[in-house]
N, C-alpha and C positions, 0 to 999 in steps of 0.2 A: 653758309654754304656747307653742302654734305659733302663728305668724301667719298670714294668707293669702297664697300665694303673687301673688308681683306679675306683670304683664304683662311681656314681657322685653319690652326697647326695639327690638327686629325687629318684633315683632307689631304695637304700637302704630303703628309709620311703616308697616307694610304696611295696616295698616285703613285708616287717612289716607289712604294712597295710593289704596287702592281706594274710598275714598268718594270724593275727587277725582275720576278718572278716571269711574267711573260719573255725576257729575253734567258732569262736561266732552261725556262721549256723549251723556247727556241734551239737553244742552244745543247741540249740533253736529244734533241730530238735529231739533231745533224751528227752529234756526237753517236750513235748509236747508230743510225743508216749507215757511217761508214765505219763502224766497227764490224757490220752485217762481214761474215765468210763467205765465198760462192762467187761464182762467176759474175754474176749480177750486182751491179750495186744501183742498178735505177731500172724504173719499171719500163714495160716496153709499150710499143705505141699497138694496141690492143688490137684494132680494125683493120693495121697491114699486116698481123700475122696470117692470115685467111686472104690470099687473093679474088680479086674479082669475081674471075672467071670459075673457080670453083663454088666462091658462092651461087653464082648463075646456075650452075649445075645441077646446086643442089636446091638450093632456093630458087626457081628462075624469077618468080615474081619478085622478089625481093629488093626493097626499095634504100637501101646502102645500109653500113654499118650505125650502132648508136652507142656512143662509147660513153661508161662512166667513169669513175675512178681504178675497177679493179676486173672491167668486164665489156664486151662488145656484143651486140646482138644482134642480127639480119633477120627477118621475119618476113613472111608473107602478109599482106593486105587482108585481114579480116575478112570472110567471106561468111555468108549465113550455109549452116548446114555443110558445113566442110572443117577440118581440125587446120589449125595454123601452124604452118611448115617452119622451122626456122633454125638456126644456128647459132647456139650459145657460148663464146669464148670466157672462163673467169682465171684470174690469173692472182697467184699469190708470191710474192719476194720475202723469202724469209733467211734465216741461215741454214747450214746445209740440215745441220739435224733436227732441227725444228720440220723443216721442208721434208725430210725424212719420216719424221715421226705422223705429218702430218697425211703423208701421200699413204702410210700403212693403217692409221685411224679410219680414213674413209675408206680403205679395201676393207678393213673387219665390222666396222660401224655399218658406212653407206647411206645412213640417212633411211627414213619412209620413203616405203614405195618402192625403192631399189632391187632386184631382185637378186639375190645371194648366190644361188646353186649355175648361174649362165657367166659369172664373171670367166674371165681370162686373163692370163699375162698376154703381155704383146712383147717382142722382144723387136730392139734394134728401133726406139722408140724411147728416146733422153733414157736416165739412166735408169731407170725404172717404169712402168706405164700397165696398167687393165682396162679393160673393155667390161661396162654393164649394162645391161637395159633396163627402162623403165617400162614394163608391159601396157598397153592398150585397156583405158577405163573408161567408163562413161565420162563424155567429157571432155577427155587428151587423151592422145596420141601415142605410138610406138615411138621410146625415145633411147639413144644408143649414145652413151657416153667413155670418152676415154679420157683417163685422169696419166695423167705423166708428169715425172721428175728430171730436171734436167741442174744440176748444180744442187741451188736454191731457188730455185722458181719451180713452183708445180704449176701446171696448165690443168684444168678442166674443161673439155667440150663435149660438149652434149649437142645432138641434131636430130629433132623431132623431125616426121616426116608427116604427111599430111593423109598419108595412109596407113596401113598396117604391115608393110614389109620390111620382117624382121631384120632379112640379108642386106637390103639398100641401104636401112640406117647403120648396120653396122659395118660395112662397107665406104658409107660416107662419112659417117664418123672415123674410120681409121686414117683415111683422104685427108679431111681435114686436119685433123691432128699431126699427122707426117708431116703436113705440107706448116701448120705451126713451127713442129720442133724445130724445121729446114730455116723458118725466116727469123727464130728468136737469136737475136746477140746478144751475146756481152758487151 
């Protein structure tokens, strides 16, 4: 009669090991979230910062939110020979001077594409906030984004429009973004 073969004594101390180590990450990573400073200590629910009815507004075709971990997006339906309308929420929880640092990097950076000389402050918009747009290319669309700091959470929203007017998207991008700052709690 055979027996069952035994665990060899490598395997057993590498399981241990890795259960360890996975509850030590576990555990460094809950450790830290609520070490985080700022009003925020959990992320928010991405898709009700943006009401309905505004997206309808601005999107009207648009067929609800799609949320991932750190962002929500409404879009219009694919159309041939027409640019896709949509509104971009992304959102980051950091500490405050991270969130800080983070909110003045993208005003001096900005990324490709961004254009430099049409930013804005917004005032009266979380604690800090700019308006930029992304000009009109072959391809996409006039796109009007406003980044804001509220605590430790900075918001980015961006709202392409599905024409070329400059004033609508940045009009709808300030809309939406107010109507943000209004529904995010702590």
């Amino acid at each position: 009669m055979t027996t069952p073969a035994e665990p060899s004594r490598r395997a057993v101390i590498a399981l241990i090991a890795l259960i360890v180590m996975a509850f030590a990450a576990f555990g460094a990573w809950r450790w830290w979230d609520r070490a985080q400073d700022g009003d925020f200590s959990a992320d928010p629910e991405l898709c009700r910062l943006v009401t309905p009815g505004t997206i309808h507004r601005l999107v009207p075709e648009a067929y609800g939110g799609r949320e991932d971990a750190a962002s929500c997006t409404w879009s219009a339906p694919r159309e041939k020979g027409k640019y896709r309308a949509n509104v971009h929420l992304f959102a980051s929880r950091l500490n405050v001077e991270l969130a800080r640092n983070d909110l003045r990097e993208e005003r001096a950076d900005g990324g490709p594409g961004w254009e430099k000389d049409t930013q804005e402050d917004l005032i009266g918009l979380g604690d800090e906030a700019f308006l930029r747009f992304r000009p009109p290319t072959p391809g996409k669309n006039i796109t009007a984004q406003v980044v804001f700091r509220r605590s430790n959470m900075v918001i980015s929203l961006a709202y392409a429009r599905s024409d070329d007017d400059r004033q609508a998207a940045r009009a709808g991008a300030i809309d939406a973004a107010r109507e943000a700052a209004g529904l995010l709690r702590p």
